[in-house]
N, C-alpha and C positions, 0 to 999 in steps of 0.2 A: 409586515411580511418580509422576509429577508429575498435579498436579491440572487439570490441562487435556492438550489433545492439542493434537501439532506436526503440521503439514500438508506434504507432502514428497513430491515424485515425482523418480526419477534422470533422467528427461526433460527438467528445468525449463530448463536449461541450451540458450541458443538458439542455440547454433552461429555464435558470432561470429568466431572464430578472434582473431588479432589487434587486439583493439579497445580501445578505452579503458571501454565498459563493461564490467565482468567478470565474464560471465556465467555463469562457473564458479562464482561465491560461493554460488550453492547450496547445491552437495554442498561448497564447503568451508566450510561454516557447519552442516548438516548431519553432517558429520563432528567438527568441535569439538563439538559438543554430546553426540555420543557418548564422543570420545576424555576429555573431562572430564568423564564422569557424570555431566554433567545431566541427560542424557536418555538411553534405553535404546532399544533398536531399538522395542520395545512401545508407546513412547510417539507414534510416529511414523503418522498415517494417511494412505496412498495416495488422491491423489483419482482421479475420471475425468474425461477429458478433458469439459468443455462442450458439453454437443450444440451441432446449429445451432440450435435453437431456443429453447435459452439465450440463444447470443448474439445472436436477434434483437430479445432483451427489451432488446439496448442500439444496437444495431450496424442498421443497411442492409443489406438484402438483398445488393446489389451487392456491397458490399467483402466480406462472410462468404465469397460464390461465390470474388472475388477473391483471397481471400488461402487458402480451399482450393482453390485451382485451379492459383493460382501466376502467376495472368495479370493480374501489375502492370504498370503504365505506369511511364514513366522516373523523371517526378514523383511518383508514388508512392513509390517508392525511395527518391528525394529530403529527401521530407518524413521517410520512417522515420528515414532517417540509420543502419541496416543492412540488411547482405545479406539476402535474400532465399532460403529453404532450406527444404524440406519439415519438417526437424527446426523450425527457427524457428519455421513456423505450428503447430507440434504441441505446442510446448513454450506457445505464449502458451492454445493451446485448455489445454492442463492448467494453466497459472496461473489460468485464470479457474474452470474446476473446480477449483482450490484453495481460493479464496476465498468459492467457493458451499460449501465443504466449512467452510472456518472458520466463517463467518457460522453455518452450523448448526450447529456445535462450541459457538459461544460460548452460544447461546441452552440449551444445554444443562447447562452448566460456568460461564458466568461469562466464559470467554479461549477465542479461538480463535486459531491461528498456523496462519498461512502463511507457509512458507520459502519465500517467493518473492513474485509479482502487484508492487500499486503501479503499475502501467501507465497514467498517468492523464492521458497527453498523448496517448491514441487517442478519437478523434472517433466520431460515429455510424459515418461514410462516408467514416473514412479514418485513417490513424493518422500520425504525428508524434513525432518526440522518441524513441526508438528504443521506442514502444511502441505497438502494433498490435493490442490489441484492451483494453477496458475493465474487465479482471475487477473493477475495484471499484463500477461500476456494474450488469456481470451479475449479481457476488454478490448486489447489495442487489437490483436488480428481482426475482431467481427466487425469493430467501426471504420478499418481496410478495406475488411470483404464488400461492407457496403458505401467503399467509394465517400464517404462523408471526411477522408484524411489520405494522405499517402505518407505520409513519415511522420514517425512518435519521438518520443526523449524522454527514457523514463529516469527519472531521479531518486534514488534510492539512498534514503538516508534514514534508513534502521542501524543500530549500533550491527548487524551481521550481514554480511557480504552477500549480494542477492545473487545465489550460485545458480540456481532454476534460470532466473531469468535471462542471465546471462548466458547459461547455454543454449535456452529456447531461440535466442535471437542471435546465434555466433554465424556470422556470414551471414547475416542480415542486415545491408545497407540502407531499408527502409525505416530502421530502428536505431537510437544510437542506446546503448545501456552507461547510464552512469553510477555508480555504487559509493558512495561514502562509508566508511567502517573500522572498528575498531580489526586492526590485524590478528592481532593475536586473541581471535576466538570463534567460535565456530563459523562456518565449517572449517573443515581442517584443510580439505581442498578446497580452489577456489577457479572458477573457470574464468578464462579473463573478459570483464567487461569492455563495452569500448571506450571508458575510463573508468580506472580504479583508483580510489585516491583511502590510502593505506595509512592509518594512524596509528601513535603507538598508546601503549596501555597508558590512561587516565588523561586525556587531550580534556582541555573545558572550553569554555566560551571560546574567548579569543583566538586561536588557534582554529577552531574548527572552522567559524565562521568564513575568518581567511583563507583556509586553505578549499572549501567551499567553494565560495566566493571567485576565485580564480580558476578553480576546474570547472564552476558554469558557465563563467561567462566567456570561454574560452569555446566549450562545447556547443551553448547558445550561436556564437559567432560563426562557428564551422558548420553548423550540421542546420539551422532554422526549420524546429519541426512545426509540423500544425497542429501537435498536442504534445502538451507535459501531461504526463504521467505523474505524479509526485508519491510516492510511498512516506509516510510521516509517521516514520517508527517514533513512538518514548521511550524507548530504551537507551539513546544515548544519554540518557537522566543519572546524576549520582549515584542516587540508590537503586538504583535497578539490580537485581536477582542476577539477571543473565548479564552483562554488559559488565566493562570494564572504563567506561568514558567518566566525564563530570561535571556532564553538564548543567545550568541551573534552567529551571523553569523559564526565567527572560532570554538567556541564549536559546533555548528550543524554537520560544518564540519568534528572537531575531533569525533563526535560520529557516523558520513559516516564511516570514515576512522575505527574505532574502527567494528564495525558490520563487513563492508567488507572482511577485513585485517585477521579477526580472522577465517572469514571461508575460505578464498579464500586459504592461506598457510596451511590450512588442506585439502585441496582438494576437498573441498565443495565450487558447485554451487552456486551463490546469482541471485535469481530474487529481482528485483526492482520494485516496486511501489509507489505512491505520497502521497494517504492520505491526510489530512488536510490542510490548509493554509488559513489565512483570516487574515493577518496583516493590518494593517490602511494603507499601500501605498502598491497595487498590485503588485508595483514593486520592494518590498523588497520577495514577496512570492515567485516571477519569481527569483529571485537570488540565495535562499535555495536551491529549484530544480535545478535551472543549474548548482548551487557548488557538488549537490550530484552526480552529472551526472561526472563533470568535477575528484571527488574523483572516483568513481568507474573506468574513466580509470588509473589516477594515482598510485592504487592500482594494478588494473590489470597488467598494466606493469609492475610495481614491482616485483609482485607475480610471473607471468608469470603463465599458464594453462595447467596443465598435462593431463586434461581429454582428 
């Protein structure tokens, strides 16, 4: 049995049909991790979907009615950049109860996984970037509301600049936002994290790591939260579709292993989340994810877990 729990609902999946996100990666990420015995059906927990009043620890009134109602404007649409489908909203309500479900996994264990979330281009009052509602802001506010943390650190290292999140939490001292990202590519606006560390087009391993590497442990130093947050986009991958970075499969891994490592032997929690992926063979995407899975418990047994 693995020493943390994976987070996983067969819903996650947002009914995109033909798209360039592939939002089947779920269950097929889900499924590699049973078909190679990483993980066992046992090791998997069901969230429930976000009430509304989860998500109005992040979200507007308006859009929550909005987007369970189904009564989007054209713009709206727009900005998601997908269709719109009763599953869709059902599926991002269970990612964000996913992430409310890791966050309280890790504080328990050390690692919490969610096979899914990373939605961190949806706004209070509105979503963007094919993600529609915040679970990594729901997650952090609910496990505030219920007193189980007072200050987060969420680390963001999708190859796109976590503009949602960053505004959800601007003048927010209980929260520090860190974002890693390629510069030049979407969004186009970028609302300021409380570190942004700005790369240029086509950074690989080395460089990233470093530059990483010194914006955490600088943030670690100043701010000591009682949960990492971790967003573990693949998108910073070579071949990625959307992204402009280079990175190989072992540097993704050594930047798991760097996030992890630096919070876990502090005795901070790491929730995990997926964020991004959309490389030219799905099944390089499916690999990122189950390496990040595969470092977090590597780490964890290292580490070992005093909470």
């Amino acid at each position: 049995m693995l020493p943390f729990r994976l987070v996983y609902h067969d819903e996650y999946d947002l009914n995109l049909g033909d798209h360039v996100f592939p939002s089947k990666k779920y269950k097929w990420l889900h499924d590699r991790l049973i078909r190679t015995r990483f993980a066992t059906p046992e090791d998997f927990f069901s969230p429930q979907p976000a009430s509304v009043e989860d998500l109005l620890l992040a979200h507007d009134t308006e859009w929550v009615v909005k987007l369970k109602s189904g009564v989007l404007s054209y713009q709206d649409i727009l900005r998601l950049e997908i269709p719109y489908s009763r599953q869709m909203a059902q599926a991002f309500c269970l990612a964000a109860g996913g992430t409310i479900l890791a966050a309280q996994l890790a504080l328990q264990s050390g690692v919490g996984f969610n096979a899914g979330g990373g939605f961190h281009h949806a706004f209070p009052d509105h979503g963007e970037g094919f993600c529609a509602l915040n679970d990594i802001a729901v997650g952090i506010r609910r496990v505030q509301r219920d007193g189980a943390i007072h200050r987060a650190m969420v680390v963001d290292c999708d190859v796109h600049h976590g503009n949602g999140t960053a505004a959800i939490f601007a003048g927010d001292f209980s929260v520090f936002t860190l974002s890693i990202h390629q510069f030049n590519n979407y969004p186009s606006e970028k609302p300021p994290s409380s570190l942004d560390i700005h790369l240029a087009d086509g950074v690989g391993d080395s460089e990233y790591i470093h530059r990483l590497e010194n914006g955490y442990h600088a943030a670690l130093a100043m701010f000591k939260p009682d949960l990492v947050l971790y967003v573990a986009g693949a998108d910073p991958y070579y071949e990625d579709q959307l992204g402009g970075l280079t990175m190989s499969f072992e540097g993704l891994m050594e930047r798991d292993r760097l996030v992890i490592w630096e919070a876990l032997h502090r005795g901070i929690p790491v929730a995990i989340v997926l964020a991004g992926g959309y490389a030219q063979s799905p099944e390089d995407t499916i690999t990122i994810h189950a390496n990040t899975a595969a470092v977090a418990k590597e780490v964890l047994e290292k580490t070992g877990w005093p909470g």
